[in-house]
Structure formats: structure tokens, C-alpha cells
Gaussian input, Z-matrix of N, CA and C with variables (Angstrom, degrees):
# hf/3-21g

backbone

0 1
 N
 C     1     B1
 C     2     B2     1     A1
 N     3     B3     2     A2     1     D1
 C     4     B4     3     A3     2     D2
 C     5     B5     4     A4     3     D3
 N     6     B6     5     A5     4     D4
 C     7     B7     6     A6     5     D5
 C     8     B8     7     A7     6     D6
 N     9     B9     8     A8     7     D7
 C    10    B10     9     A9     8     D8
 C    11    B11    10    A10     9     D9
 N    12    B12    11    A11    10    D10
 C    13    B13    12    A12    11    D11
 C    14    B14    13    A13    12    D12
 N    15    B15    14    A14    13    D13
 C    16    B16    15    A15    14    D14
 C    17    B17    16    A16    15    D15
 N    18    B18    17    A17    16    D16
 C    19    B19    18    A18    17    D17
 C    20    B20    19    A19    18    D18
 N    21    B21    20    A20    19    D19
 C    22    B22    21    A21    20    D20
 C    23    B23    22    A22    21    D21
 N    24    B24    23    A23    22    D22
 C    25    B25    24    A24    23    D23
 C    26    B26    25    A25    24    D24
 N    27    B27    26    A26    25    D25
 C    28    B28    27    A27    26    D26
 C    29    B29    28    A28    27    D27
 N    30    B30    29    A29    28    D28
 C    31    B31    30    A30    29    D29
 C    32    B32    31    A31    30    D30
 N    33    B33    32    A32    31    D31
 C    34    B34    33    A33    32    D32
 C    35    B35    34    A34    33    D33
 N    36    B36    35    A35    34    D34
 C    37    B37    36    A36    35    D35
 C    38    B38    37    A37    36    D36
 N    39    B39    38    A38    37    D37
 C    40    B40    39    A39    38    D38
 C    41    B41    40    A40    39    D39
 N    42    B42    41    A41    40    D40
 C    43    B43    42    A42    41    D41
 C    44    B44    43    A43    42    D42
 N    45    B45    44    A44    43    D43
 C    46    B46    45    A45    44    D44
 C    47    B47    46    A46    45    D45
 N    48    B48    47    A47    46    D46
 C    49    B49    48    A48    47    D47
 C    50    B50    49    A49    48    D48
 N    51    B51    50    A50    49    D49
 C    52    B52    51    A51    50    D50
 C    53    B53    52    A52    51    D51
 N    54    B54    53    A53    52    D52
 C    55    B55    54    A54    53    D53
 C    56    B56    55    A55    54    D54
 N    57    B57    56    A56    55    D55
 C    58    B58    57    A57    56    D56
 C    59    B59    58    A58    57    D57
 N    60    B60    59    A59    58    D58
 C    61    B61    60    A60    59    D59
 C    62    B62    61    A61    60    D60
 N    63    B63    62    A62    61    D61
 C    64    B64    63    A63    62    D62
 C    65    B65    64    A64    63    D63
 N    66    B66    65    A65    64    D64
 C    67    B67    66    A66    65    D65
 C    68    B68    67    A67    66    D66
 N    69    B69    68    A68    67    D67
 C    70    B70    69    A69    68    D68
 C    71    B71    70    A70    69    D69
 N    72    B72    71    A71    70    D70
 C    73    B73    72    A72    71    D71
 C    74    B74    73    A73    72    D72
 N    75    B75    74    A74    73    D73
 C    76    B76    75    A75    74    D74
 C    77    B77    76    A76    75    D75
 N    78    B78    77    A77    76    D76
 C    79    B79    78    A78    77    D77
 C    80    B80    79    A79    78    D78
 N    81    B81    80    A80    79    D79
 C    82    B82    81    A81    80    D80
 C    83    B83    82    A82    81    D81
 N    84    B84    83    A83    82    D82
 C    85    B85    84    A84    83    D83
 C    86    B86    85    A85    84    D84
 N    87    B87    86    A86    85    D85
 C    88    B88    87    A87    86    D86
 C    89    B89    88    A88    87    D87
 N    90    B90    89    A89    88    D88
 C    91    B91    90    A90    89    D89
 C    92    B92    91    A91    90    D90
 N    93    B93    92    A92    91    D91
 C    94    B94    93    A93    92    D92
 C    95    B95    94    A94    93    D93
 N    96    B96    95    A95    94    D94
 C    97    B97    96    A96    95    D95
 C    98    B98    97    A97    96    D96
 N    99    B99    98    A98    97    D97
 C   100   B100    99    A99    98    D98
 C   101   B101   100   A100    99    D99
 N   102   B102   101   A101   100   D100
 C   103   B103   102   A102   101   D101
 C   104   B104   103   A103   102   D102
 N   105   B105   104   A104   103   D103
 C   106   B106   105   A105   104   D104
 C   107   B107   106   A106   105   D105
 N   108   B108   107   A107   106   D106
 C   109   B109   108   A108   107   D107
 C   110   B110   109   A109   108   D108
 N   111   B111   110   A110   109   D109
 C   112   B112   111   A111   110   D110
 C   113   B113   112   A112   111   D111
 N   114   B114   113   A113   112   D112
 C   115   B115   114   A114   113   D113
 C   116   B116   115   A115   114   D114
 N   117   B117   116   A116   115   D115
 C   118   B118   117   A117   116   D116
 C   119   B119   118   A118   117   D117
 N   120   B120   119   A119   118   D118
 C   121   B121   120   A120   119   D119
 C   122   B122   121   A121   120   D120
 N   123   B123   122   A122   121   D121
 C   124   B124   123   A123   122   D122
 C   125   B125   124   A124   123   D123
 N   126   B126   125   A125   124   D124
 C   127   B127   126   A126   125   D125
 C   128   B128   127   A127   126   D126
 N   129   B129   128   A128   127   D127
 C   130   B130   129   A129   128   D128
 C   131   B131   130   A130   129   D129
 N   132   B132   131   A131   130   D130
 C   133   B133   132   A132   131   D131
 C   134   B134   133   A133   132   D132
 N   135   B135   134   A134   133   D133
 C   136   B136   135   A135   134   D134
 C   137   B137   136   A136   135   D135
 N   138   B138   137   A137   136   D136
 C   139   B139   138   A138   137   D137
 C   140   B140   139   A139   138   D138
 N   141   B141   140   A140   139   D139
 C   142   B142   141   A141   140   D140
 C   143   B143   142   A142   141   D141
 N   144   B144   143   A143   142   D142
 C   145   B145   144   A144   143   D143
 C   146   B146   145   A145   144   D144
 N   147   B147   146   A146   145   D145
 C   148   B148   147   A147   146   D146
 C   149   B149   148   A148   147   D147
 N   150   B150   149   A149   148   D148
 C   151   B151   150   A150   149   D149
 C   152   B152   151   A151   150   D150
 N   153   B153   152   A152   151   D151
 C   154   B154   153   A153   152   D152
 C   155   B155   154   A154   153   D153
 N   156   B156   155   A155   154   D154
 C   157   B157   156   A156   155   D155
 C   158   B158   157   A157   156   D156
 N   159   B159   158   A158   157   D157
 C   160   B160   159   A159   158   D158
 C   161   B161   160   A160   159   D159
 N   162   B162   161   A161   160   D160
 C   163   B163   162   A162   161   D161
 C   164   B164   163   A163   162   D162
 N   165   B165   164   A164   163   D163
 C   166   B166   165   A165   164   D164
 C   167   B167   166   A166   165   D165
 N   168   B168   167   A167   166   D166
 C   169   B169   168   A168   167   D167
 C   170   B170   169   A169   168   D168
 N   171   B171   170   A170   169   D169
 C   172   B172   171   A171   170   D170
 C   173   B173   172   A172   171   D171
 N   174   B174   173   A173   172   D172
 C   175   B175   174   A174   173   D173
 C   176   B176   175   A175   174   D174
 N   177   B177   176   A176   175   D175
 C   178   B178   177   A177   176   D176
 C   179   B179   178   A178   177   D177
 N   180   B180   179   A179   178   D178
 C   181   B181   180   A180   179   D179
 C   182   B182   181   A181   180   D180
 N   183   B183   182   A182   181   D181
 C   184   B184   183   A183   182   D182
 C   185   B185   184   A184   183   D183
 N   186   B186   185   A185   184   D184
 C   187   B187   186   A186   185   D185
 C   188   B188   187   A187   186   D186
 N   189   B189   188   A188   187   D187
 C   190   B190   189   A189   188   D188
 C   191   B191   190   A190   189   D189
 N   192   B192   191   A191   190   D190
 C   193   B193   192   A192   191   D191
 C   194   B194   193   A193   192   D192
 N   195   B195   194   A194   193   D193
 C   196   B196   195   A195   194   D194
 C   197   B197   196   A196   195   D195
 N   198   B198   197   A197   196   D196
 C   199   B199   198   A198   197   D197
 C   200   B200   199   A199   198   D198
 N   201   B201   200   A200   199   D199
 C   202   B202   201   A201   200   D200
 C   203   B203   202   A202   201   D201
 N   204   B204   203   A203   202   D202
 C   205   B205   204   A204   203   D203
 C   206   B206   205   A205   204   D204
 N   207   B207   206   A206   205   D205
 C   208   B208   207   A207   206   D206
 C   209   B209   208   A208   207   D207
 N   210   B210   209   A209   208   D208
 C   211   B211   210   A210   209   D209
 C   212   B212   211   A211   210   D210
 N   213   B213   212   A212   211   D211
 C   214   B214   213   A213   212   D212
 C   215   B215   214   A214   213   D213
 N   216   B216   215   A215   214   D214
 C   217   B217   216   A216   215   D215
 C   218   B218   217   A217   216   D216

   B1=1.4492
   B2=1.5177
   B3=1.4258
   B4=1.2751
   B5=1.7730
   B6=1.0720
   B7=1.6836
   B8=1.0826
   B9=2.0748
   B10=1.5536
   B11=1.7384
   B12=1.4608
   B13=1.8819
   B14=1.3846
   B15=1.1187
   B16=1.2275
   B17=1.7582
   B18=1.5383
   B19=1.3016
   B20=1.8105
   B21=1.6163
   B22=1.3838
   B23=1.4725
   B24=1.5582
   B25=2.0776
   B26=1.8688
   B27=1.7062
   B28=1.3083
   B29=1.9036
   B30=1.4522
   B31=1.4132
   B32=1.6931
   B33=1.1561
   B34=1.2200
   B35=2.0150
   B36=0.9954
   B37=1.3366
   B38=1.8051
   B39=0.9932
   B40=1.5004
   B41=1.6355
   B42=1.7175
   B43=1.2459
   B44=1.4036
   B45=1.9708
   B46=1.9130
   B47=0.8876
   B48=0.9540
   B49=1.7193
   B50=1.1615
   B51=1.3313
   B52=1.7240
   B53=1.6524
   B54=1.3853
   B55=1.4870
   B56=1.4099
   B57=1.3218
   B58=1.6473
   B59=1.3736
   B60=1.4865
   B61=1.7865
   B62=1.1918
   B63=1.6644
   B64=1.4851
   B65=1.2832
   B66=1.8711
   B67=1.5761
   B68=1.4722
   B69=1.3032
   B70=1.6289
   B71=1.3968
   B72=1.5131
   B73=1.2580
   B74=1.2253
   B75=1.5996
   B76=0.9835
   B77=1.7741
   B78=1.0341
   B79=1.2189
   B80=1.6756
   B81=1.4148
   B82=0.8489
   B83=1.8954
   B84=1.3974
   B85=1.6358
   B86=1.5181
   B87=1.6800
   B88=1.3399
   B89=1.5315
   B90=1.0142
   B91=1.2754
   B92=1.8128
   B93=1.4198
   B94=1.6382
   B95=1.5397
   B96=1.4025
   B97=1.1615
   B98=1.8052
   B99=1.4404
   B100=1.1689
   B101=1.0894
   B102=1.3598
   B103=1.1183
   B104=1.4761
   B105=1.6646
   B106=1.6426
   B107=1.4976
   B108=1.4508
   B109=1.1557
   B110=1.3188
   B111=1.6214
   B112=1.6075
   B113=1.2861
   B114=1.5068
   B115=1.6716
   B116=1.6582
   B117=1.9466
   B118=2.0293
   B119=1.4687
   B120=1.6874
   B121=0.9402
   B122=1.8857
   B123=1.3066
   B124=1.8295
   B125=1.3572
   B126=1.5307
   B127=1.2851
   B128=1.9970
   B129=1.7754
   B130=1.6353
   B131=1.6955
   B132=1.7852
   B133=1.1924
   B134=1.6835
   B135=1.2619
   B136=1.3897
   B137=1.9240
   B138=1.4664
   B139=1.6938
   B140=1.9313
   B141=1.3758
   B142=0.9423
   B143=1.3388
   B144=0.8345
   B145=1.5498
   B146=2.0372
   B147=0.6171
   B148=1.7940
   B149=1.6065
   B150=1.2479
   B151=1.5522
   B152=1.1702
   B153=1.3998
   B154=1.4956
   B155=1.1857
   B156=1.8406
   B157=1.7887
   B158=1.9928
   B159=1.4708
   B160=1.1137
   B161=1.4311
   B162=1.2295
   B163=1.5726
   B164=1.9392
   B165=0.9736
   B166=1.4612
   B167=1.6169
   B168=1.1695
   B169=1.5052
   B170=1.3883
   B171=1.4738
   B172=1.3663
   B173=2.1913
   B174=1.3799
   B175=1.3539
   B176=2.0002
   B177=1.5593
   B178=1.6339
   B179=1.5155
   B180=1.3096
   B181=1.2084
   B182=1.0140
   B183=1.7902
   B184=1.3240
   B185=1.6822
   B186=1.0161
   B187=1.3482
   B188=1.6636
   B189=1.2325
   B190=1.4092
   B191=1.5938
   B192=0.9979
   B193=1.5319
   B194=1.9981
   B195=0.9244
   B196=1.4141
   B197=1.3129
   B198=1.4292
   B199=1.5541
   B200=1.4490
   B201=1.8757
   B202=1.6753
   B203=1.3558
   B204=0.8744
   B205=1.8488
   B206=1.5138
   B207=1.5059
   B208=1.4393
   B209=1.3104
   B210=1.2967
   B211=1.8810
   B212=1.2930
   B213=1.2002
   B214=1.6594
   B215=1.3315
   B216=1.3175
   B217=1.1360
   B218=1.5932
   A1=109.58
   A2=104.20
   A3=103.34
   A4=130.24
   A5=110.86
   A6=135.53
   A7=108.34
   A8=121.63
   A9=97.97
   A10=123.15
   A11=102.47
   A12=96.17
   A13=109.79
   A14=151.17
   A15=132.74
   A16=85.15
   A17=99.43
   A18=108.45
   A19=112.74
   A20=109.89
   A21=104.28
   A22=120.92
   A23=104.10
   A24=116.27
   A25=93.89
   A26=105.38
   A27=99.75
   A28=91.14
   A29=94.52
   A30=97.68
   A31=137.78
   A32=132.76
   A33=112.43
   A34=116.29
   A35=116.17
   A36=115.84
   A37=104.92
   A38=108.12
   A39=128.94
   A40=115.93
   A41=108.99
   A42=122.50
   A43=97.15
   A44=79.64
   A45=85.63
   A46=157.70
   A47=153.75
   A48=144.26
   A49=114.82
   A50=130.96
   A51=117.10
   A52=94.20
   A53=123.15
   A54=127.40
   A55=117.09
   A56=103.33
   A57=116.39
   A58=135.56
   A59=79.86
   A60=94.34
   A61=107.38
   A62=128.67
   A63=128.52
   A64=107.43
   A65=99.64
   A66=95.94
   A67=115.00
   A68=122.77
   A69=106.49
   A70=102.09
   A71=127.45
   A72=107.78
   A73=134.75
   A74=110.12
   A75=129.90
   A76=118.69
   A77=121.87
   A78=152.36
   A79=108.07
   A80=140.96
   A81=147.14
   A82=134.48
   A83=78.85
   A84=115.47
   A85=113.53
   A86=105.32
   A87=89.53
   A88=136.19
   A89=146.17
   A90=132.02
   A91=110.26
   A92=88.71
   A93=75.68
   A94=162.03
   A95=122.18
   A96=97.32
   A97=120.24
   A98=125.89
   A99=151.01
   A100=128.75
   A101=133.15
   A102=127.75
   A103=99.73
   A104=106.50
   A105=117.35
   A106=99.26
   A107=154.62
   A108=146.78
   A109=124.57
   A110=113.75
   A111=123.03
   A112=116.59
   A113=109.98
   A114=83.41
   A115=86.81
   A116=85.78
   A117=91.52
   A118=130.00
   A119=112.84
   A120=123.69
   A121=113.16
   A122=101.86
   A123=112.60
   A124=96.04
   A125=137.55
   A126=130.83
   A127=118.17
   A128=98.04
   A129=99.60
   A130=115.68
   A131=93.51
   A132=114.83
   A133=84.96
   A134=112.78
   A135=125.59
   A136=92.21
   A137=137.34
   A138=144.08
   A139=83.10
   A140=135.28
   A141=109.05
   A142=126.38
   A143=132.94
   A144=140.51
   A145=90.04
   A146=136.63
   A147=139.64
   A148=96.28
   A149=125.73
   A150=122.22
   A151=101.17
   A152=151.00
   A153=143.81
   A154=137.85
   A155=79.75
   A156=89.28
   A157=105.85
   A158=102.30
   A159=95.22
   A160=112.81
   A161=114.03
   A162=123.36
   A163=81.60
   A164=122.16
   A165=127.72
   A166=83.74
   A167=129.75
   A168=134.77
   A169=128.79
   A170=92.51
   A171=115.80
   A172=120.98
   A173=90.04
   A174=95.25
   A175=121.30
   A176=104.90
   A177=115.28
   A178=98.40
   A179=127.23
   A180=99.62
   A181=126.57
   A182=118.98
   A183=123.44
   A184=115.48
   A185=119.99
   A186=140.81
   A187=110.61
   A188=125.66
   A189=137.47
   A190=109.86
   A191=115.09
   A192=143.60
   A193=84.29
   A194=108.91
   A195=113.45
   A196=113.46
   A197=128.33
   A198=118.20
   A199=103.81
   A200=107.81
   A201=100.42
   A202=108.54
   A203=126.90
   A204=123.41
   A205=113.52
   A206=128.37
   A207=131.95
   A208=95.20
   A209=108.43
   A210=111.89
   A211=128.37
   A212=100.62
   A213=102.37
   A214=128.04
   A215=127.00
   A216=127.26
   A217=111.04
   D1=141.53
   D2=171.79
   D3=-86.74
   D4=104.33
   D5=-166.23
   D6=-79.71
   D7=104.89
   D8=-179.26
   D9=-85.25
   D10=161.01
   D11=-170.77
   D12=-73.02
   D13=144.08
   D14=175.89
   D15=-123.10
   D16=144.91
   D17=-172.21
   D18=-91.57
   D19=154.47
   D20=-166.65
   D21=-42.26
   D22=-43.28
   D23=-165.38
   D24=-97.27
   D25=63.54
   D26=152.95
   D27=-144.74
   D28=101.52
   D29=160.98
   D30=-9.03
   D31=104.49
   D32=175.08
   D33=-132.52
   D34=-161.39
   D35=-154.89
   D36=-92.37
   D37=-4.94
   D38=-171.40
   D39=-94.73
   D40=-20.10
   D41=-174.78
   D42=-124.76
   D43=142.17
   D44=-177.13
   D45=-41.86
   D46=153.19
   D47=169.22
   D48=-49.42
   D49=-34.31
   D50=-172.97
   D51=-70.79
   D52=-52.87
   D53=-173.16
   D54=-38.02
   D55=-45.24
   D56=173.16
   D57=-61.38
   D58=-30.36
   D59=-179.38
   D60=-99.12
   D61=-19.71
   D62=159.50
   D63=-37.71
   D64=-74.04
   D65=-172.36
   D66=-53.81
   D67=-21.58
   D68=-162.77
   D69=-78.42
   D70=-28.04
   D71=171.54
   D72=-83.53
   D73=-6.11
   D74=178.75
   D75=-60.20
   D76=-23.78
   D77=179.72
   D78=84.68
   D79=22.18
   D80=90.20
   D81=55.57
   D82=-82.95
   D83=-178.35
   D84=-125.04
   D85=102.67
   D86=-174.37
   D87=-84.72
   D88=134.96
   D89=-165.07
   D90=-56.21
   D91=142.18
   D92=150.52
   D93=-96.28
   D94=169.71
   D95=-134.54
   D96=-103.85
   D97=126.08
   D98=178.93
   D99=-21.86
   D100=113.88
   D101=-152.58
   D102=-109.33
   D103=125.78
   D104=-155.77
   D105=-80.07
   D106=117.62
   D107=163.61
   D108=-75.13
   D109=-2.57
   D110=154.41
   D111=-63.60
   D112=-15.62
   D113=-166.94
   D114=-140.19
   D115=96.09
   D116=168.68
   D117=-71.79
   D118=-9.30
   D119=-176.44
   D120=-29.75
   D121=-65.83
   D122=-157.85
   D123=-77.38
   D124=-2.59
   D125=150.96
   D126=-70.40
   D127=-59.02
   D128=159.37
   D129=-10.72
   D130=-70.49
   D131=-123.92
   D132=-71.54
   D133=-47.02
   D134=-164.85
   D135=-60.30
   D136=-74.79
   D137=155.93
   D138=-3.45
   D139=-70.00
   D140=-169.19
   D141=-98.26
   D142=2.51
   D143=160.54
   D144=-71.77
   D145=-64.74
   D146=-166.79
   D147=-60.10
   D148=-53.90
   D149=170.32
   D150=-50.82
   D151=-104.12
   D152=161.46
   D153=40.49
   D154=-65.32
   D155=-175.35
   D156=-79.15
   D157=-34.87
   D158=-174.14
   D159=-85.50
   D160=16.12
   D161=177.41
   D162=-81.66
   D163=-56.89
   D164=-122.83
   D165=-104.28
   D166=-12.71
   D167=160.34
   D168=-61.58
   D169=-60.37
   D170=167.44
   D171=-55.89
   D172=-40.85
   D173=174.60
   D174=-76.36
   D175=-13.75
   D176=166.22
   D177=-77.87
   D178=-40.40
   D179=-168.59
   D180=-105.78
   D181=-0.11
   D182=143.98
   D183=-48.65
   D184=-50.48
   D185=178.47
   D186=-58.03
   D187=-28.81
   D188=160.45
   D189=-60.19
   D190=-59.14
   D191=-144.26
   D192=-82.61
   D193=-60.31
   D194=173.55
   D195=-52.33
   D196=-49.88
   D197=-162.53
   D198=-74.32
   D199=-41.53
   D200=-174.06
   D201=-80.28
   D202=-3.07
   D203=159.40
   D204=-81.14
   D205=-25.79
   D206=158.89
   D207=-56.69
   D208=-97.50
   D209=-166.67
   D210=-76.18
   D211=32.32
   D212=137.24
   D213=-115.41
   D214=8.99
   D215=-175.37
   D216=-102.23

């Protein structure tokens, strides 16, 4: 099997806490990243992109539901 190498100066769960927190202040390890609450936009946007889709879901399977009740009758 192929085993990937992971190199010595990448932090892992096996090595201490002071080591970890060296590198993290070290800048190192970057934090992750912050989610701005000024700007609701890409929450909006996403509420309407998800309305959308299930607009446009809902309307295939209305649209299903209709044809096999046409041609089968």
C-alpha cells in the first residue's frame, strides 16, 4: 500500500502541546479562518441559491407526477 510521508515540521496529535503551540505562534500554522458577521451577504446568497434549487426540484417532480398520470391513462 501506498503510505503517505508526512514530513517531521507538520504538527501532529502524538506530539506535545508546547510543540504545537510553538509552531502556532510561530506563524507556522495558520489559524483558521473567521467568519466576518459584517458581511451577511454569502449567507443571503447561499438561503437563496438553496430556495431555488428546491424551487426547481419540487417543480421536476411535480412535472413527473403529471406526465405518468397523463400516459397512463
Amino acid at each position: 500500500e501506498d503510505i503517505p510521508q508526512v514530513p517531521n515540521h507538520v504538527p501532529s496529535l502524538a506530539q506535545s502541546p508546547e510543540l504545537v503551540k510553538t509552531l502556532r505562534h510561530s506563524g507556522l500554522i495558520s489559524s483558521p479562518p473567521m467568519v466576518n458577521a459584517a458581511n451577511p451577504f454569502t449567507v443571503s446568497a447561499a438561503r437563496v441559491n438553496a430556495a431555488r434549487l428546491s424551487a426547481v426540484s419540487a417543480a421536476r417532480i411535480n412535472a413527473v407526477t403529471i406526465c405518468s398520470y397523463c400516459c397512463s391513462a
